[in-house]
PQR file with spaces between the fields and no chain letter, atoms N, CA, C, O and H, PARSE charges and radii, in Angstrom:
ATOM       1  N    UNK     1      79.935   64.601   49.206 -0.4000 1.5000
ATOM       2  CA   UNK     1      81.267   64.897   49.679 -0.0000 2.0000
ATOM       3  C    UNK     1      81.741   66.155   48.954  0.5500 1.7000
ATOM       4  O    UNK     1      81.719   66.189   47.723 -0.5500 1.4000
ATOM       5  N    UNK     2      82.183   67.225   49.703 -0.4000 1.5000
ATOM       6  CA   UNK     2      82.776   67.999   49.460 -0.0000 2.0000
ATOM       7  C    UNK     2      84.542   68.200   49.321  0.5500 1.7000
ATOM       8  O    UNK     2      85.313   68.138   50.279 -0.5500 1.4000
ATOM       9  H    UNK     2      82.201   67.198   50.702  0.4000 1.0000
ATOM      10  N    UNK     3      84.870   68.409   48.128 -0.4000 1.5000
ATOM      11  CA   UNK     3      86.247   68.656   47.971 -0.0000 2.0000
ATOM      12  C    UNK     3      86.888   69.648   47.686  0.5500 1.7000
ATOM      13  O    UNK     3      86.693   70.345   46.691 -0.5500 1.4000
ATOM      14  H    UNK     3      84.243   68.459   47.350  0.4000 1.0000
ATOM      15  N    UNK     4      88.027   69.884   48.836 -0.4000 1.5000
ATOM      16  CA   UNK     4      89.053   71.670   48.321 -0.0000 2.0000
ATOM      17  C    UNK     4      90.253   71.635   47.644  0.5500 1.7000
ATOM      18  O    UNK     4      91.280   71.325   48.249 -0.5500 1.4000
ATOM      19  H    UNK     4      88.185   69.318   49.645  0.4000 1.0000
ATOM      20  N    UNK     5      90.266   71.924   46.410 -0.4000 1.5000
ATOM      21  CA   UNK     5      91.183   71.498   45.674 -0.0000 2.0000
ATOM      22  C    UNK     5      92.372   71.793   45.774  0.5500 1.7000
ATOM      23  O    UNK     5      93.274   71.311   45.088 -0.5500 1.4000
ATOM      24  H    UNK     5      89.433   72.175   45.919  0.4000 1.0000
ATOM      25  N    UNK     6      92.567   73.150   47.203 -0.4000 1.5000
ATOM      26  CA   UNK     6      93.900   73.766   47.499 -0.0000 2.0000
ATOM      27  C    UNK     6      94.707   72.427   48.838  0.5500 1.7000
ATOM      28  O    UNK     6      95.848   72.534   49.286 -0.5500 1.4000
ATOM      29  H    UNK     6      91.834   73.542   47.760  0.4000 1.0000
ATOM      30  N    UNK     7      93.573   71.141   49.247 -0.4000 1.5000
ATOM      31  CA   UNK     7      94.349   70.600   50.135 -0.0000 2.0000
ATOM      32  C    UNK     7      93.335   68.978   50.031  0.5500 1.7000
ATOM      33  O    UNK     7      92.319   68.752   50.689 -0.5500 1.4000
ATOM      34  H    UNK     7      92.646   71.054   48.883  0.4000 1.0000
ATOM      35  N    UNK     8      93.994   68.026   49.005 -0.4000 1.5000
ATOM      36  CA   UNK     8      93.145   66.955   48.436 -0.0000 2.0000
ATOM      37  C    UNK     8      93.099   65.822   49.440  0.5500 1.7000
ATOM      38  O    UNK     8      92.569   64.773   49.072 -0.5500 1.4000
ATOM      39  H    UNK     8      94.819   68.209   48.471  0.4000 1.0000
ATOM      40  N    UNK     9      93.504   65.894   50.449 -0.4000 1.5000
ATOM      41  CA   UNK     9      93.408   65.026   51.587 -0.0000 2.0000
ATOM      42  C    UNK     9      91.747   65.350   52.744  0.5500 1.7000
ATOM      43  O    UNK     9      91.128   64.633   53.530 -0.5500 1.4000
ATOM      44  H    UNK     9      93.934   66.746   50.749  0.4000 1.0000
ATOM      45  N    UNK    10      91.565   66.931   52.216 -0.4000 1.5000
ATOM      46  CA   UNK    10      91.037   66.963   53.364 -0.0000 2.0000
ATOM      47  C    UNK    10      89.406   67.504   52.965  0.5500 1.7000
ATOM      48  O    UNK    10      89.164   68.366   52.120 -0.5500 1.4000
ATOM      49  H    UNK    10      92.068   67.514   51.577  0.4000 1.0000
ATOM      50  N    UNK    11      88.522   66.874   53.676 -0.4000 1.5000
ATOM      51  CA   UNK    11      86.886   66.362   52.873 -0.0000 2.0000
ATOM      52  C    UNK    11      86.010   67.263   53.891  0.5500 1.7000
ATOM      53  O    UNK    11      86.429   68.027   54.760 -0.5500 1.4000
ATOM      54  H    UNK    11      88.719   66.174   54.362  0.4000 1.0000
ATOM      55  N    UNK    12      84.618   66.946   53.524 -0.4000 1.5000
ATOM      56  CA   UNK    12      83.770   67.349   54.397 -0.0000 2.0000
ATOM      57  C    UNK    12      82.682   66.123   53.603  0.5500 1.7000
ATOM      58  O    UNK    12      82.682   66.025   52.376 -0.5500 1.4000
ATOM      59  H    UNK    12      84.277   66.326   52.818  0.4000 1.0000
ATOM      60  N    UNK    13      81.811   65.264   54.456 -0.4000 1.5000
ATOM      61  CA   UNK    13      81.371   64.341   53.959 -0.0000 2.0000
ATOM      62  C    UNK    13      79.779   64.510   54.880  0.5500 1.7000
ATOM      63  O    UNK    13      79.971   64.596   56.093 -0.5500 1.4000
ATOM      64  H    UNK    13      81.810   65.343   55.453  0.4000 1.0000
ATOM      65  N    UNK    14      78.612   64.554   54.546 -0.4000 1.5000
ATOM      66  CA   UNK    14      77.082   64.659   55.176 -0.0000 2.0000
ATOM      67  C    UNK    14      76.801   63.158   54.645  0.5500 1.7000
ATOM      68  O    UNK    14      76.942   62.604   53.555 -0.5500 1.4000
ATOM      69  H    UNK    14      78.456   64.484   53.560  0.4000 1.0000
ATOM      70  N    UNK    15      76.284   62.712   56.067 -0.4000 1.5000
ATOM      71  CA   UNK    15      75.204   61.517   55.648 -0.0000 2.0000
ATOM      72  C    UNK    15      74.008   62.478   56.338  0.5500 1.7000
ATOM      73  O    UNK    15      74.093   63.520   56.988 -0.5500 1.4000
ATOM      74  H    UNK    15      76.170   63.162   56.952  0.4000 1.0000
ATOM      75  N    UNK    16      72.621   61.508   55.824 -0.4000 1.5000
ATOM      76  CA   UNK    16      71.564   61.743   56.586 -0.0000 2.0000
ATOM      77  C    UNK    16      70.754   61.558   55.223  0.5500 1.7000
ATOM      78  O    UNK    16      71.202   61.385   54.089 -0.5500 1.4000
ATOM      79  H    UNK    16      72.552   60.661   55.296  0.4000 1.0000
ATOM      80  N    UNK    17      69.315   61.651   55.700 -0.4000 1.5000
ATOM      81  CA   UNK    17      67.988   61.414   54.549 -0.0000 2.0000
ATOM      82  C    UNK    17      67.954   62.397   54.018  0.5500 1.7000
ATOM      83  O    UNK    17      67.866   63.571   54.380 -0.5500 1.4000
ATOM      84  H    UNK    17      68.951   61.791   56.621  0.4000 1.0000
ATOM      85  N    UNK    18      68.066   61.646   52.646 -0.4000 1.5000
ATOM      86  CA   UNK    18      67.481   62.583   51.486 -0.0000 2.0000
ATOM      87  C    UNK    18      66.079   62.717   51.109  0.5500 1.7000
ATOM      88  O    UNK    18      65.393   61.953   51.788 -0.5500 1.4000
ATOM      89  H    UNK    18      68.137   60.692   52.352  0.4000 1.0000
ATOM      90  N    UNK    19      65.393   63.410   50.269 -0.4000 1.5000
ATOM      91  CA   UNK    19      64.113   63.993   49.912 -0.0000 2.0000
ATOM      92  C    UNK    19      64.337   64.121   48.657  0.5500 1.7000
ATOM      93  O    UNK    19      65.274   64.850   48.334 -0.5500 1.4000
ATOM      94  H    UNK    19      65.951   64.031   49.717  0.4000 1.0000
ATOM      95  N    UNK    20      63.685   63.571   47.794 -0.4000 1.5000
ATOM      96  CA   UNK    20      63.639   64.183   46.398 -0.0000 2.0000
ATOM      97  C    UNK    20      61.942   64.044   46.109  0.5500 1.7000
ATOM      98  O    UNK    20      61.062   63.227   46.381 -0.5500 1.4000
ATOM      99  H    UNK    20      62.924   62.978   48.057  0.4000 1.0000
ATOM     100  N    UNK    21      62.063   65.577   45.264 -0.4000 1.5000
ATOM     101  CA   UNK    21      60.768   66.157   44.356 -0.0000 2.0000
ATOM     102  C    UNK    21      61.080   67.239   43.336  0.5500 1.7000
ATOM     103  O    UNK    21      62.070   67.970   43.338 -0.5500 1.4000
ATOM     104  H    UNK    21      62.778   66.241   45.042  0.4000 1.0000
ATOM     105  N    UNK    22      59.909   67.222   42.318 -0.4000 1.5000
ATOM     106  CA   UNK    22      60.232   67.671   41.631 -0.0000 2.0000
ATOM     107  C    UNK    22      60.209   69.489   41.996  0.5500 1.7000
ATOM     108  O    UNK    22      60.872   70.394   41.489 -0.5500 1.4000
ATOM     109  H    UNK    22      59.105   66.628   42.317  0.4000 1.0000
ATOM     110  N    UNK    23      59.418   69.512   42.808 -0.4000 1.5000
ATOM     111  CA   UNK    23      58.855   71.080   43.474 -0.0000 2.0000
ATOM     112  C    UNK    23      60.327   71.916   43.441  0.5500 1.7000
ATOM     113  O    UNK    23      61.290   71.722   44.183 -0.5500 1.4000
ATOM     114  H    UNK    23      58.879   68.777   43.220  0.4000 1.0000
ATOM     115  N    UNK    24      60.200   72.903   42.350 -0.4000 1.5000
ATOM     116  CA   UNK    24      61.128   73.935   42.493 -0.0000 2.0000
ATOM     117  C    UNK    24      62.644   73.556   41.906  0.5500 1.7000
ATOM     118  O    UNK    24      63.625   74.221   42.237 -0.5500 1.4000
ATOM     119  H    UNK    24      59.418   73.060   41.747  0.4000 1.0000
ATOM     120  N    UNK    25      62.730   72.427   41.006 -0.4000 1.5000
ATOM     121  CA   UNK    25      63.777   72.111   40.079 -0.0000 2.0000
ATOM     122  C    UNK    25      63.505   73.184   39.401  0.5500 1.7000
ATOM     123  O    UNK    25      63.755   74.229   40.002 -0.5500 1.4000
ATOM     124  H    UNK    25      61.933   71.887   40.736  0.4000 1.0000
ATOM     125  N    UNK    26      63.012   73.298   38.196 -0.4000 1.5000
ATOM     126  CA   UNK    26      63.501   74.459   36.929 -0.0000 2.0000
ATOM     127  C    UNK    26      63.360   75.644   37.579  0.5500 1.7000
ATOM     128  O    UNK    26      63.018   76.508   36.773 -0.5500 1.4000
ATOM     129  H    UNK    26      62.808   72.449   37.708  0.4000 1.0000
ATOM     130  N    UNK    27      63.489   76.119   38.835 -0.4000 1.5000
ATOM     131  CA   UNK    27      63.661   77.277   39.502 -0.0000 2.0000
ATOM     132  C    UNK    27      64.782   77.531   40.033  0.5500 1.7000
ATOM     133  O    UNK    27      65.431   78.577   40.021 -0.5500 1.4000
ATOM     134  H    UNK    27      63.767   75.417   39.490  0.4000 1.0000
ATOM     135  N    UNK    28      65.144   75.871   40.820 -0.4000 1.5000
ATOM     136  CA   UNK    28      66.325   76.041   40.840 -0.0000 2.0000
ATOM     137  C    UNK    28      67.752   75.969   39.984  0.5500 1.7000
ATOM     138  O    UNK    28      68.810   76.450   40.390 -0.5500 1.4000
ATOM     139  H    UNK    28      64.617   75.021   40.829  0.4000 1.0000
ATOM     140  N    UNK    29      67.540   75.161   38.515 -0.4000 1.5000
ATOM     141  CA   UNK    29      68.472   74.979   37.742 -0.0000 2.0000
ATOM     142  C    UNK    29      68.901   76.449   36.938  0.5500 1.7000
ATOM     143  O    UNK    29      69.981   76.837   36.492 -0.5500 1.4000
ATOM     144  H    UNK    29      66.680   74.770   38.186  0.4000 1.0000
ATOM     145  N    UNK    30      67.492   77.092   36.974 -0.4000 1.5000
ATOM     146  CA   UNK    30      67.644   78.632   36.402 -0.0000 2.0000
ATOM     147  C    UNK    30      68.531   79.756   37.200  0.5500 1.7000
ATOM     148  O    UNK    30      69.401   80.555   36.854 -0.5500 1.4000
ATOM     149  H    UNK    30      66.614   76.777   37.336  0.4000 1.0000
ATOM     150  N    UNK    31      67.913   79.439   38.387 -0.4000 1.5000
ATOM     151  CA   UNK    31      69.232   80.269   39.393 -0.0000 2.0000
ATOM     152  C    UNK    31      70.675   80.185   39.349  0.5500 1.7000
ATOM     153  O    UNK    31      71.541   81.059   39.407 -0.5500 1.4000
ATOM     154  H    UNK    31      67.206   78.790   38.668  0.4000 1.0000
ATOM     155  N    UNK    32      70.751   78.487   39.193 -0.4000 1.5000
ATOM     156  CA   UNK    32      72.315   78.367   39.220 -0.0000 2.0000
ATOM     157  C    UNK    32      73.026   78.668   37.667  0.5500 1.7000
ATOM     158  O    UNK    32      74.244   78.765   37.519 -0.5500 1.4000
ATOM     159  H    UNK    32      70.048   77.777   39.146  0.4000 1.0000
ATOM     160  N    UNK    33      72.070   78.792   36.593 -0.4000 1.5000
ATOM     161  CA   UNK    33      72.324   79.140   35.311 -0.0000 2.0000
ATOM     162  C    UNK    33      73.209   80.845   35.147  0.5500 1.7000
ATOM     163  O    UNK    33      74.335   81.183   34.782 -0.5500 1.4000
ATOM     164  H    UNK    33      71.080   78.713   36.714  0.4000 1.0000
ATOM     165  N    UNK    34      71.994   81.569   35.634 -0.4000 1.5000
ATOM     166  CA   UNK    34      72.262   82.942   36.331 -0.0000 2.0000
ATOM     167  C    UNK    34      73.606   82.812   37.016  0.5500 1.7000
ATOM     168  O    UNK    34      74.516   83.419   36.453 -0.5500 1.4000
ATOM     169  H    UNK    34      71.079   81.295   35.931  0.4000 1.0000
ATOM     170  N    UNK    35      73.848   82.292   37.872 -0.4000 1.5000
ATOM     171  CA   UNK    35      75.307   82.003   38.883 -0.0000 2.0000
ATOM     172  C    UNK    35      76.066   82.004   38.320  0.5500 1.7000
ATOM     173  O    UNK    35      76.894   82.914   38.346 -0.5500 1.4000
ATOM     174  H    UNK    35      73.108   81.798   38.330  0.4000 1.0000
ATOM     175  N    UNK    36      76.156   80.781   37.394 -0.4000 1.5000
ATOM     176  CA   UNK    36      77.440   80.259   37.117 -0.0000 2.0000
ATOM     177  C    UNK    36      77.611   80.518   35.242  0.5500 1.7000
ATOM     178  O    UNK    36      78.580   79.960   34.727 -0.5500 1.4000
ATOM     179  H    UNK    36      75.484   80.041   37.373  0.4000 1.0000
ATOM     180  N    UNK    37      76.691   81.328   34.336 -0.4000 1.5000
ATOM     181  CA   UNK    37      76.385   81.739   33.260 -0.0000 2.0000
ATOM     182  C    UNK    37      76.213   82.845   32.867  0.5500 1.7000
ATOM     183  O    UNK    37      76.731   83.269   31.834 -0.5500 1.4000
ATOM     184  H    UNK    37      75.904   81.781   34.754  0.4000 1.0000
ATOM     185  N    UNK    38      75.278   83.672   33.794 -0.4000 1.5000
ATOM     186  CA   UNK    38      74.659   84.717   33.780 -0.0000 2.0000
ATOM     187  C    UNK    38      73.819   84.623   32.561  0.5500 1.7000
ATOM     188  O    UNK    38      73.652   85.586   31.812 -0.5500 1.4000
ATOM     189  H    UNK    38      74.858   83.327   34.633  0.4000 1.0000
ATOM     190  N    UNK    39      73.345   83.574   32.390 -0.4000 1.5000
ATOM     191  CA   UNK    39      72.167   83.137   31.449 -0.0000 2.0000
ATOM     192  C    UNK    39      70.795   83.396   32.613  0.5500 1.7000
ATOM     193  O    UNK    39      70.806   83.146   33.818 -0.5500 1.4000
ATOM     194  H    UNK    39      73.481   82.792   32.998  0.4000 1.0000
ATOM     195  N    UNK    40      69.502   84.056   31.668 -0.4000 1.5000
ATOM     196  CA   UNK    40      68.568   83.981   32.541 -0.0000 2.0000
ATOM     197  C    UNK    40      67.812   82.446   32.862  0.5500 1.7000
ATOM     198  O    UNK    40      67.396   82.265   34.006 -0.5500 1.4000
ATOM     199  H    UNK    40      69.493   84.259   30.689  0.4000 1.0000
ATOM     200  N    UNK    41      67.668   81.492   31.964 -0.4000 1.5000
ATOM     201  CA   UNK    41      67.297   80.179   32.370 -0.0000 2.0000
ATOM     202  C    UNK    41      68.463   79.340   32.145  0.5500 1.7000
ATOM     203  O    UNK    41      69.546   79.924   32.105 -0.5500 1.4000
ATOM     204  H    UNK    41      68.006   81.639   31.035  0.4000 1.0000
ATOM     205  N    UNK    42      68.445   78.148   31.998 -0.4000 1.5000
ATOM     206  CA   UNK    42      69.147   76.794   31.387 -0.0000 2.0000
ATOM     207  C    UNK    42      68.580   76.630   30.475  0.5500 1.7000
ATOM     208  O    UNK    42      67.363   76.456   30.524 -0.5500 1.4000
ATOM     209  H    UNK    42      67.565   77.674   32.030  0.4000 1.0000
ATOM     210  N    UNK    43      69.319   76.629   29.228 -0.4000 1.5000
ATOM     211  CA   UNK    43      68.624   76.407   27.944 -0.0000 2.0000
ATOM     212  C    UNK    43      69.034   74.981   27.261  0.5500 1.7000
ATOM     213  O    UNK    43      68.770   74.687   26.095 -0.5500 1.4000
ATOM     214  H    UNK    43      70.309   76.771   29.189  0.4000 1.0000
ATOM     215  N    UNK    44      69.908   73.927   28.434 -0.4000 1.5000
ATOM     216  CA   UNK    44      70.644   73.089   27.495 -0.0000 2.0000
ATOM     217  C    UNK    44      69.705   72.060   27.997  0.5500 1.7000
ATOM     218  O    UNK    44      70.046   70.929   27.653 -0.5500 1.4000
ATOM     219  H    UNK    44      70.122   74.166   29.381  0.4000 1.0000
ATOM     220  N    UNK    45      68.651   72.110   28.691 -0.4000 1.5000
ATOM     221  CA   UNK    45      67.367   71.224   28.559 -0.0000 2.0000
ATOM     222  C    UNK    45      66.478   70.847   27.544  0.5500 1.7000
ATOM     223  O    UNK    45      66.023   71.729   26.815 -0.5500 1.4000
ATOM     224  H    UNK    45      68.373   73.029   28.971  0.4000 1.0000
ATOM     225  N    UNK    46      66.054   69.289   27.329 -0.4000 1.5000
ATOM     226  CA   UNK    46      64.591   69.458   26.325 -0.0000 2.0000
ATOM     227  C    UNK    46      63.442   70.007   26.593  0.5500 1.7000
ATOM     228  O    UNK    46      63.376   70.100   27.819 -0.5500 1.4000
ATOM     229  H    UNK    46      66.424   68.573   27.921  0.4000 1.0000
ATOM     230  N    UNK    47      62.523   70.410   26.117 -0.4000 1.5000
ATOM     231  CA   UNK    47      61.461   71.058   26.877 -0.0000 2.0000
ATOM     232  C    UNK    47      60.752   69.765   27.567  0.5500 1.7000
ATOM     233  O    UNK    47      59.672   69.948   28.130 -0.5500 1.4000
ATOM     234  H    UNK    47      62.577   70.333   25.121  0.4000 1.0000
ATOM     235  N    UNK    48      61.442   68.204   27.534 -0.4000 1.5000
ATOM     236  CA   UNK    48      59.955   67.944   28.343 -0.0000 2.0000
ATOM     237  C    UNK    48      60.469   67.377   29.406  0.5500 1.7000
ATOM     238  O    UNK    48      59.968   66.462   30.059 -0.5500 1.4000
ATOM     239  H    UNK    48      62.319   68.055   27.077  0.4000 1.0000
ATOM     240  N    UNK    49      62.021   68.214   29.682 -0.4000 1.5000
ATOM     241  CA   UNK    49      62.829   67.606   30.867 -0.0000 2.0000
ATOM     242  C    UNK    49      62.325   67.930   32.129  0.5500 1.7000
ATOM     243  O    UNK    49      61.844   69.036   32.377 -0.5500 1.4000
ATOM     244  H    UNK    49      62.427   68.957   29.151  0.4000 1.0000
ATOM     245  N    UNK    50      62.417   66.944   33.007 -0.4000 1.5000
ATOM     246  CA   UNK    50      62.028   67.051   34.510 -0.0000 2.0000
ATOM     247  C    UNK    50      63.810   67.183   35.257  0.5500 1.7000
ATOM     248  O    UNK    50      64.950   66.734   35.137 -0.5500 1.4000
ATOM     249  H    UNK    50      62.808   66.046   32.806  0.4000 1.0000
ATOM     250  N    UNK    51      63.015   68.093   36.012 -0.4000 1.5000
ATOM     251  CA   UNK    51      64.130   68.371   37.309 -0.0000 2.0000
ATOM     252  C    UNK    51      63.812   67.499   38.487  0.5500 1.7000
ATOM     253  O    UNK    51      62.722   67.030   38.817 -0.5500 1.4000
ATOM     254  H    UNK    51      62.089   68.458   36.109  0.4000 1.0000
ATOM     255  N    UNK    52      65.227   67.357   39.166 -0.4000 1.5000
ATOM     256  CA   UNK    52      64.512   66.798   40.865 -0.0000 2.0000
ATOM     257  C    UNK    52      65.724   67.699   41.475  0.5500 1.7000
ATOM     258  O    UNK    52      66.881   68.037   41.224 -0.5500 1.4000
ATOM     259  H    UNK    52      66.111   67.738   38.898  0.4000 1.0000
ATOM     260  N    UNK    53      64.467   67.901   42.654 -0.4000 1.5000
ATOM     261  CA   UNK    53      66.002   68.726   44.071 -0.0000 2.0000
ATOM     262  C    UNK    53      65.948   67.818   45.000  0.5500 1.7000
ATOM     263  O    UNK    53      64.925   67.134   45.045 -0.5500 1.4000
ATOM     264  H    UNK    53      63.527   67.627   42.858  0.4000 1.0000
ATOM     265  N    UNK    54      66.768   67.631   45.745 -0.4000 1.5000
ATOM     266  CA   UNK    54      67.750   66.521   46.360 -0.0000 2.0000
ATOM     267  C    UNK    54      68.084   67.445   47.404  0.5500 1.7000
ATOM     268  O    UNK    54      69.092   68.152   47.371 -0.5500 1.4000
ATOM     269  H    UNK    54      67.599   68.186   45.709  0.4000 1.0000
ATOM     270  N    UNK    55      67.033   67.440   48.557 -0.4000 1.5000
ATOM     271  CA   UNK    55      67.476   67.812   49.961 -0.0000 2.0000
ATOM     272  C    UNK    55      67.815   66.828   50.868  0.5500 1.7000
ATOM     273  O    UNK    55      66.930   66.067   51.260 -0.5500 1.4000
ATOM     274  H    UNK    55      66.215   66.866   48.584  0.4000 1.0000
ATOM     275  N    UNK    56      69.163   66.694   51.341 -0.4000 1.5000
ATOM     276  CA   UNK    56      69.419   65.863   52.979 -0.0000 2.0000
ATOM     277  C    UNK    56      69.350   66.914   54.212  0.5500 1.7000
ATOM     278  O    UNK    56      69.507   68.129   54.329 -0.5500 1.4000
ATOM     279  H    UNK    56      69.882   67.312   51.022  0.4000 1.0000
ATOM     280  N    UNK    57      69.090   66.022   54.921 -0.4000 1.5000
ATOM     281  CA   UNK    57      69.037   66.817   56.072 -0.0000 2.0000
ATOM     282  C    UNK    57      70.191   65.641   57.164  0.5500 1.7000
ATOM     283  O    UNK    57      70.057   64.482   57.559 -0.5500 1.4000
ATOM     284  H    UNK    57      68.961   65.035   54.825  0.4000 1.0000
ATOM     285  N    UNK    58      71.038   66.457   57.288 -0.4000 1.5000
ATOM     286  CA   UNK    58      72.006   66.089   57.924 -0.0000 2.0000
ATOM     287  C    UNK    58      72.097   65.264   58.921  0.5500 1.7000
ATOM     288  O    UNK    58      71.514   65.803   59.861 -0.5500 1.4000
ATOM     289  H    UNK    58      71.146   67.398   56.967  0.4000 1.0000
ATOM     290  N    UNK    59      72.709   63.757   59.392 -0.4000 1.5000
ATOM     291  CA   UNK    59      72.248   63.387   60.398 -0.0000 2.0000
ATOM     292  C    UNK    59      73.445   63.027   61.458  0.5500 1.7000
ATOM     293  O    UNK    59      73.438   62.751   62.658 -0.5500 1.4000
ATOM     294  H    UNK    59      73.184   63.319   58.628  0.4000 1.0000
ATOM     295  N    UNK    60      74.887   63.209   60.079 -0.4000 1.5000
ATOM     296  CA   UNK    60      76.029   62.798   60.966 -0.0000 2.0000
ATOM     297  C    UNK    60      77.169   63.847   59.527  0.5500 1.7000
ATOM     298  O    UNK    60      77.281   63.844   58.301 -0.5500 1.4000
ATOM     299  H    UNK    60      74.893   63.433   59.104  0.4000 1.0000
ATOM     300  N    UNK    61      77.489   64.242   60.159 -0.4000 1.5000
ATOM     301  CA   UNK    61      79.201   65.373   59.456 -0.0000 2.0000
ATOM     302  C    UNK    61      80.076   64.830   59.862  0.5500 1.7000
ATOM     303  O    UNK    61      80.152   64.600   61.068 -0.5500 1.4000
ATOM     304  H    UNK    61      77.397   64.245   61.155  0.4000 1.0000
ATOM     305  N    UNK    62      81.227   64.362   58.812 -0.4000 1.5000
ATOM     306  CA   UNK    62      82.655   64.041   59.480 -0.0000 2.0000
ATOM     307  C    UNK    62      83.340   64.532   58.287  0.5500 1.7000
ATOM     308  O    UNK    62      82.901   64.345   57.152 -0.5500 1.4000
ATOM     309  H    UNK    62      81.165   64.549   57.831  0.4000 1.0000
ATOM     310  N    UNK    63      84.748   65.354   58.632 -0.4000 1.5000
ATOM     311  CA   UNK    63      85.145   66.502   58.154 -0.0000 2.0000
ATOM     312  C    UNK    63      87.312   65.840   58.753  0.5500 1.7000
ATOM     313  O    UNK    63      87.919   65.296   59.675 -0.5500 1.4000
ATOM     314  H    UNK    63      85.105   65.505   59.554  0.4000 1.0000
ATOM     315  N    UNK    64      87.504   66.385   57.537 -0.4000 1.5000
ATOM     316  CA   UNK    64      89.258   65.681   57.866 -0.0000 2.0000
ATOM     317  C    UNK    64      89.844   67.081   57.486  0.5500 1.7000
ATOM     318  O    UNK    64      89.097   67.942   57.023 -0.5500 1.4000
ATOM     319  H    UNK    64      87.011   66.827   56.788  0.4000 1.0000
ATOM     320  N    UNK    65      91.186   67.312   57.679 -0.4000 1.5000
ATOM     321  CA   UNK    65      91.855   68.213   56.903 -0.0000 2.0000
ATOM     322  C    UNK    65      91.421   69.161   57.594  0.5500 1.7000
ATOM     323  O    UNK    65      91.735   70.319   57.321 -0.5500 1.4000
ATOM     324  H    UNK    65      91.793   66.612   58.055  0.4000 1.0000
């Protein structure tokens, strides 16, 4: 569920199947590090931490507001 904090009534909510693997976690946690840090990796990991990415693929959207 997605929330806009300029109007708290109103959502955007995805069902549908998810996918999880590990393929392309510490690639992706490094990107968003960069994003939201401008750090080149995530450094607040242990080294023998595992990532998972968490794809849905959409099967129903219902959206208010």
């Amino acid at each position: 569920m997605f929330l806009d904090q300029r109007d708290p009534y109103g959502y955007v909510e995805v069902r549908g199947r998810a996918g999880l693997s590990e393929e392309g976690g510490r690639e992706l946690i490094d990107a968003l590090a960069v994003k939201y840090t401008g750090d080149e990796t995530y450094r607040w990991d242990a080294p023998e931490a595992v990532r998972i990415v968490i794809r849905v693929t959409a099967e129903r959207v219902f959206t208010t507001g």
